[in-house]
C-alpha positions in Angstrom: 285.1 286.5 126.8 281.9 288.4 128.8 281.5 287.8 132.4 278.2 287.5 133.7 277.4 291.4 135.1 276.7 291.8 138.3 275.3 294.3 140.4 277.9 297.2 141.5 278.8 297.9 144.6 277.0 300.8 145.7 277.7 302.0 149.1 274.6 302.1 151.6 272.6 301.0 148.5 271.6 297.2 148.1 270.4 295.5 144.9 266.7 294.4 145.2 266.0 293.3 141.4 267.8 292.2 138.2 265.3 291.8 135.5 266.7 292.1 131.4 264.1 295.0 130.7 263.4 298.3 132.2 260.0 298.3 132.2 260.1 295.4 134.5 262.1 297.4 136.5 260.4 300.5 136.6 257.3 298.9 137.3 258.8 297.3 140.4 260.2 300.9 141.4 256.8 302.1 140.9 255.1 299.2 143.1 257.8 300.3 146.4 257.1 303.8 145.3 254.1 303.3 146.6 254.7 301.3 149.5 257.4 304.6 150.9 260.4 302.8 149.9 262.7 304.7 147.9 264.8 303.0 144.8 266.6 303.7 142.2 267.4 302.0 138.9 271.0 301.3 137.2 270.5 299.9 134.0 273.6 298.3 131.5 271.8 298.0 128.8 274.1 298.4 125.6 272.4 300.8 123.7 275.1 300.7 120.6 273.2 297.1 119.8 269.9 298.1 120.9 269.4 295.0 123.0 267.0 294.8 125.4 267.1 291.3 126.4 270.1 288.8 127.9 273.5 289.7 129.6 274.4 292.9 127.7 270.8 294.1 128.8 271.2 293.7 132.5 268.8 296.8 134.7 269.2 296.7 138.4 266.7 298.0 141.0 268.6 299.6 143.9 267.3 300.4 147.8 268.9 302.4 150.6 270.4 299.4 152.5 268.2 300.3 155.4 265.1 299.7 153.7 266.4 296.2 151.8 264.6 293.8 154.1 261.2 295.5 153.6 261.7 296.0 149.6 262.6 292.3 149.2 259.7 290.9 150.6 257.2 293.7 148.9 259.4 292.4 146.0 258.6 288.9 146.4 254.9 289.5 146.6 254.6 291.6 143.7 256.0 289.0 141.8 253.5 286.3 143.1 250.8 288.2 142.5 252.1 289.0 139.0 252.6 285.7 138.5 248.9 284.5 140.0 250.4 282.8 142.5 248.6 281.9 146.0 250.1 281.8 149.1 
């Protein structure tokens, strides 16, 4: 019946992030805030159900395409050291 969501297809925008809640999300907008990359969030979460977790709560974390390289690996480092992970 549901699909698994996926990001859209935003032109000269790339998808950087899926998480199931928002403030996962904006905290990783707020971490490449501060690194000077800029983002921007698109969340599907189904309100009507208030669901904030699993498929029908997908939020995705958008970059310019240009900066997508830089935000992915800032990305991936944030979430090692969230995770207390050492490199």
């Amino acid at each position: 019946m549901f699909k698994d969501p996926k990001p859209n297809e935003i032109e000269n925008w790339s998808c950087v992030l899926e998480t199931s809640t928002e403030f996962e999300a904006e905290m990783a907008k707020n971490y490449l805030n501060s690194l000077k990359i800029p983002s921007n969030i698109l969340s599907k979460r189904d309100s009507a159900y208030s669901l904030n977790v699993g498929d029908m709560a997908r939020v995705y974390l958008y970059v310019p395409t240009e900066f997508e390289g830089k935000a992915r690996q800032a990305i991936e480092q944030w979430q090692s050291d969230e995770s207390g992970e050492e490199e």
